[in-house]
ZAMARGU-4260 file (C-alpha; in steps of 0.2 Angstrom, whole numbers, plus 5000, padded with zeros to 4 digits):
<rodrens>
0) 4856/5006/4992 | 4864/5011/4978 | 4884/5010/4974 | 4895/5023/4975 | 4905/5030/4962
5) 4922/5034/4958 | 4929/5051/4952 | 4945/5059/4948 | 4949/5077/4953 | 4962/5089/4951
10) 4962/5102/4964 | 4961/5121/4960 | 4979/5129/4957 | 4969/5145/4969 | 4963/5133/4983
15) 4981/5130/4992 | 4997/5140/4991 | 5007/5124/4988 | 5028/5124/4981 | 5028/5118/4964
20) 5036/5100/4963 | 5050/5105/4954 | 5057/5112/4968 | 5056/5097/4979 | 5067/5080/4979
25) 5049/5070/4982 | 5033/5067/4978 | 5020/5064/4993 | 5005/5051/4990 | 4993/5052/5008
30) 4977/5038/5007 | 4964/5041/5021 | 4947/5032/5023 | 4936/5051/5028 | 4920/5038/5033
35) 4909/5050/5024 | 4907/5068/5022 | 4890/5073/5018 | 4895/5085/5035 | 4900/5103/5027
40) 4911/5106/5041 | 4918/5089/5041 | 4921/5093/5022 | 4928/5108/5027 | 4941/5101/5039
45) 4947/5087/5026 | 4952/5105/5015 | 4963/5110/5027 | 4969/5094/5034 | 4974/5092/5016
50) 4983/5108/5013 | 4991/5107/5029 | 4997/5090/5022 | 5001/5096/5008 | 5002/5080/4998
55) 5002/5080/4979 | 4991/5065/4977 | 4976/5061/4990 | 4966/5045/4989 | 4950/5045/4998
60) 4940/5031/5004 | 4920/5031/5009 | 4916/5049/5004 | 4898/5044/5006 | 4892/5062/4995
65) 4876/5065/4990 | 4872/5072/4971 | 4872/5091/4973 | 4884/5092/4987 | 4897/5108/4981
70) 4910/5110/4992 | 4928/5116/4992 | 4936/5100/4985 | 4923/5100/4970 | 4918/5082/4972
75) 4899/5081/4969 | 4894/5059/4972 | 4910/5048/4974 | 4912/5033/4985 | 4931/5033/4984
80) 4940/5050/4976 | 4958/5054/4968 | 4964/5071/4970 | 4980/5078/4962 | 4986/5094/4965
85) 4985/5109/4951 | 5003/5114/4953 | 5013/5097/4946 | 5012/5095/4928 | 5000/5079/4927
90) 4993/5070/4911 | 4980/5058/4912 | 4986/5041/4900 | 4972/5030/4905 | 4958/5028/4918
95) 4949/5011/4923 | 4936/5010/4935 | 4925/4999/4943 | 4903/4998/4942 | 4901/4997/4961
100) 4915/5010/4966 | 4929/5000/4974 | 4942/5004/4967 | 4949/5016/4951 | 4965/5015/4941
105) 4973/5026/4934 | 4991/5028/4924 | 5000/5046/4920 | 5014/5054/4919 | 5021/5068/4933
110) 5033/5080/4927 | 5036/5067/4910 | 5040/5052/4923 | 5026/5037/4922 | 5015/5033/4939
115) 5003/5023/4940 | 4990/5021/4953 | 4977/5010/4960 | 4964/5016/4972 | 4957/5003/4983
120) 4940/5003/4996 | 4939/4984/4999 | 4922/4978/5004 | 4918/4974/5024 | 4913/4958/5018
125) 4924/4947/5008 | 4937/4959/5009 | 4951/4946/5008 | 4946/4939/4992 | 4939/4954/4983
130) 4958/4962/4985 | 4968/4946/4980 | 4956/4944/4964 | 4958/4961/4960 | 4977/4960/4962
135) 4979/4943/4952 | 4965/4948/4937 | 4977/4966/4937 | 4994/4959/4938 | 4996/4959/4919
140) 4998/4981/4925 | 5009/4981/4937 | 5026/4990/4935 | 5040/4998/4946 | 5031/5013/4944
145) 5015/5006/4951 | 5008/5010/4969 | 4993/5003/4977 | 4984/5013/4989 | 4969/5012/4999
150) 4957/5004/5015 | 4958/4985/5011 | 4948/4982/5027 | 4960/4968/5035 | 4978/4967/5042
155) 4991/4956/5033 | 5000/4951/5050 | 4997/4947/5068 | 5006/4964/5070 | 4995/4973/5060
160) 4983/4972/5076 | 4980/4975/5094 | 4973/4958/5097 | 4987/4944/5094 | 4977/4930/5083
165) 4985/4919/5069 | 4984/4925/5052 | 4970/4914/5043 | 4972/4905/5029 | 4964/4917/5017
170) 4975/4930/5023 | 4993/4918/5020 | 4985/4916/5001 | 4983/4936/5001 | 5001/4937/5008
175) 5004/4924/4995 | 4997/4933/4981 | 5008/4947/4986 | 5022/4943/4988 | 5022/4932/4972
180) 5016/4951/4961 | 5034/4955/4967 | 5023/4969/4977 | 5029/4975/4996 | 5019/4982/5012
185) 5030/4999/5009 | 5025/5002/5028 | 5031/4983/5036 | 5047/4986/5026 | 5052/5003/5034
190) 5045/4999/5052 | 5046/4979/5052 | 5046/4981/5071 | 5032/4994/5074 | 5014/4994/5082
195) 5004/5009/5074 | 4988/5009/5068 | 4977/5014/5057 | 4960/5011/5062 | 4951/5007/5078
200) 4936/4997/5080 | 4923/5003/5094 | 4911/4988/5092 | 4926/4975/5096 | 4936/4990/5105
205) 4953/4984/5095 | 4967/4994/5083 | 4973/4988/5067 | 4981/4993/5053 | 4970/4990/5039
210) 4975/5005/5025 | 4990/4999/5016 | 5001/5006/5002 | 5009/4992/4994 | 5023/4995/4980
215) 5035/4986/4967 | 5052/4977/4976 | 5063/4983/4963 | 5058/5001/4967 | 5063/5001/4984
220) 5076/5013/4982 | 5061/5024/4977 | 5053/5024/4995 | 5059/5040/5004 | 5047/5041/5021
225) 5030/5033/5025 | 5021/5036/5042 | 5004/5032/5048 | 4996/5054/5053 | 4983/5057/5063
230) 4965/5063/5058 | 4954/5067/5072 | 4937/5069/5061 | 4939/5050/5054 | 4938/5034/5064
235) 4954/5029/5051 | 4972/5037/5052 | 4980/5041/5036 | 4996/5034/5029 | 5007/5045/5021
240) 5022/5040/5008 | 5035/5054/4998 | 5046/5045/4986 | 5060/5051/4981 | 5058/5061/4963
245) 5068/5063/4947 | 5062/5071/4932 | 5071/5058/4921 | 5076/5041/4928 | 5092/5034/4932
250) 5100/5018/4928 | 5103/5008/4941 | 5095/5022/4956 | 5084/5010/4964 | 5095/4997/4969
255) 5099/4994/4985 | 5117/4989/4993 | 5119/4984/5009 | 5131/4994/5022 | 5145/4983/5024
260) 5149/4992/5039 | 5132/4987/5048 | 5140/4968/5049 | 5157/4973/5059 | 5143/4976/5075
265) 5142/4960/5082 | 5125/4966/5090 | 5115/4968/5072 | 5122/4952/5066 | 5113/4944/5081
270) 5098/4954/5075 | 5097/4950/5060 | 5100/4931/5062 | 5086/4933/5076 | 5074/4941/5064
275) 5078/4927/5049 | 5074/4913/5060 | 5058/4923/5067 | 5054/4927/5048 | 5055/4908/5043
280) 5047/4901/5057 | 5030/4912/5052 | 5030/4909/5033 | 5036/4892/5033 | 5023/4880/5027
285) 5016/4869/5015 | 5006/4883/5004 | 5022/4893/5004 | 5036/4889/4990 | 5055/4889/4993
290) 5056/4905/4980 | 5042/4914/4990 | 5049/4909/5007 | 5066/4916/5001 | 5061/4931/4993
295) 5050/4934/5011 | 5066/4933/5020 | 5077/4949/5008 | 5062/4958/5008 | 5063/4958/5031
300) 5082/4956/5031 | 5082/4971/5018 | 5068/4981/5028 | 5077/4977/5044 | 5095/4986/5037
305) 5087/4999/5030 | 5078/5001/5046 | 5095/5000/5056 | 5104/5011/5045 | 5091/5025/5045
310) 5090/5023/5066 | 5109/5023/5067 | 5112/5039/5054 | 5096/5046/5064 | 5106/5044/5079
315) 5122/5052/5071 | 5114/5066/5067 | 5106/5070/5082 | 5123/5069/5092 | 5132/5081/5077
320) 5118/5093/5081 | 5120/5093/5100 | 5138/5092/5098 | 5137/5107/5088 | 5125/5118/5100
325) 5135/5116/5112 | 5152/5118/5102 | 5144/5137/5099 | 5139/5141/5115 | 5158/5137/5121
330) 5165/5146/5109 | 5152/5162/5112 | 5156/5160/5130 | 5175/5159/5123 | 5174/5174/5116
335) 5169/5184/5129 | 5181/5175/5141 | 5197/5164/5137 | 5201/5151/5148 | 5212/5137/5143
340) 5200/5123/5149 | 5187/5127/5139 | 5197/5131/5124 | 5204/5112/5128 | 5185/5105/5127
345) 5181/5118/5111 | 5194/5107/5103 | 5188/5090/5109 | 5170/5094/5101 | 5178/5101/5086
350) 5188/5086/5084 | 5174/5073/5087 | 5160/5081/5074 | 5174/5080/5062 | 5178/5063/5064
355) 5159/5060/5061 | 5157/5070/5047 | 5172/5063/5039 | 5167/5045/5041 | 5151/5051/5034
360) 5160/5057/5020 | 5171/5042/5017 | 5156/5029/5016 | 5147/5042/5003 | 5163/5040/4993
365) 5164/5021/4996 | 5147/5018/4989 | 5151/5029/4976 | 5168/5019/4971 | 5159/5002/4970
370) 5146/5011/4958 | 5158/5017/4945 | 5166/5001/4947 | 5150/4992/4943 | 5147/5003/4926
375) 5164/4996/4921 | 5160/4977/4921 | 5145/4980/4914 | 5152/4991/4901 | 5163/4980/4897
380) 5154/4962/4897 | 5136/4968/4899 | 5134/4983/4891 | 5115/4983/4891 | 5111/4973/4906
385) 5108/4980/4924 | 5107/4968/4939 | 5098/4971/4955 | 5093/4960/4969
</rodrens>
């Protein structure tokens, strides 16, 4: 049997009537193993599964496509496939690829702002080590503008399954290997508690999330949104990340600073201390250095902030909302017909979405206060350094 190859494409600027990237605040990168597509009406619903999507970059594994298959995408034999939307400006810097089609590489520029990308289809046998190799032999190319994307056919945690087993030791070394490449499990940092899956077995009859994307720790501030989205013609989900967009970069916008705020509940403080000691306990051994073990623990105790903070403003906004439909229906009902004790509760709702907004508004100015005070120590002592955690 011979070995798939890999292939690049840029979709047709007539294919999908997408909004030009400038418009948007984010760039969308979705991977999904399609588990062939040699089928032209499963080729036809990967079309319009993607342009429903709508992502600007699309990573597929297992393609499986015969020489001389035409089709809508344009992809004639590829085992995995890379496909970038015609309507972002997109300039090809360098592509490396592999002989037996496993993974492709390749590093750009979208809208003058440097990406690189690194396609993976891990083998069903040996995966573990094929994937930390590749990751060690390639660490040489990784920057904080580097994603990792693709099937790597095995879950880096007992959480990553339905099944509860122990991690094995080749998995620890792959966990290892990654954290020690400064690289993060974008999803695990953004949902450190979640069970969602990206695969399931029929043979074993077990889920696991087996299709990562991986990215640089200082470009956390980058990570906007990631999910895991449903494709009913694949035995795989995909996993979908947007990352937040600027056409030139700015000093200092991917560090992180924690909410002070978050550590006046006495509930989260538990939680969090709950979630170190839990993080210690399961990456705490011999093979694992004090500097790994540490940086382990900001990586979950950052997730699990970012996490709380995102719920919390989540929350908030939802009760502004409801507050708000049902400040307009009062004051519809008001207007047709006055009566003091509803004008008495108008004002009550009135008053309690402005005290939300406007401790919204003073935290915004707080973070922005301790910014600008930042710049001026390190104008003044360290005028070319910037520090980050």
């Amino acid at each position: 049997m011979k070995h798939p190859k890999t292939h690049i494409n840029h979709i047709s600027k007539d294919q999908t009537q997408r909004t030009n990237i400038k418009s948007r605040s984010y760039l969308s990168i979705i991977t999904l193993n399609v588990n062939g597509l040699n089928a032209p009406t499963k080729r036809q619903r990967l079309a319009e599964w993607i342009q429903k999507q709508d992502p600007y970059i699309c990573c597929l594994q297992e393609t499986h496509l015969k020489t001389g298959d035409t089709y809508r995408l344009k992809v004639k034999k590829a085992g995995i496939a890379i496909h970038i939307s015609g309507k972002i400006d997109f300039k090809t810097k360098a592509v490396k690829r592999d002989k037996e089609g496993h993974y492709i590489m390749f590093k750009g520029s979208i809208q003058e702002e440097d990406i690189t990308i690194i396609h993976i289809y891990a083998p069903n046998i040996g995966a573990l080590q094929y994937v930390r190799q590749m990751l060690t032999s390639m660490k040489g190319k990784f920057n904080n503008n580097t994603i990792i994307v693709g099937d790597f056919n095995t879950p880096f945690t007992p959480m990553n399954r339905s099944t509860k087993h122990k991690i094995n030791k080749e998995t620890q070394t792959l966990k290892d290997t990654i954290d020690l490449l400064d690289l993060i499990d974008i999803y695990r940092t953004f949902h450190p508690k979640t069970m969602n899956f990206t695969f399931f077995s029929s043979a074993h009859r077990t889920f696991s999330r087996i299709d990562h994307i991986l990215g640089h720790k200082s470009s956390l501030g980058k990570f906007k949104k990631i999910e895991i989205i449903p494709s009913i013609f694949s035995d795989h989900n995909a996993v979908r990340l947007d990352l937040n967009y600027r056409r030139k970069p700015i000093k200092n916008s991917n560090i992180w600073r924690l909410n002070n705020t978050l550590l006046n509940n006495q509930q989260i403080r538990e939680e969090i201390k709950k979630d170190i000691k839990i993080c210690i306990e399961m990456n705490e051994n011999e093979n694992t250095t004090t500097q790994n073990l540490w940086d382990t623990v900001k990586v979950e105790v950052r997730g699990k902030f970012i996490a709380i903070q995102a719920y919390l403003k989540k929350q908030e906004k939802s009760q502004i909302n409801n507050l708000t439909l049902h400040l307009k229906q009062l004051e519809k009902e008001e207007m047709k017909n006055p009566i003091i004790s509803r004008r008495k509760e108008i004002l009550k709702i009135r008053a309690e979405i402005n005290s939300k907004e406007t401790k919204e508004t003073i935290a915004k100015y707080n973070k922005a206060k301790s910014w600008f005070f930042e710049r001026e120590q390190d104008n003044g002592a360290h005028s070319h350094h910037y520090y980050s955690t």
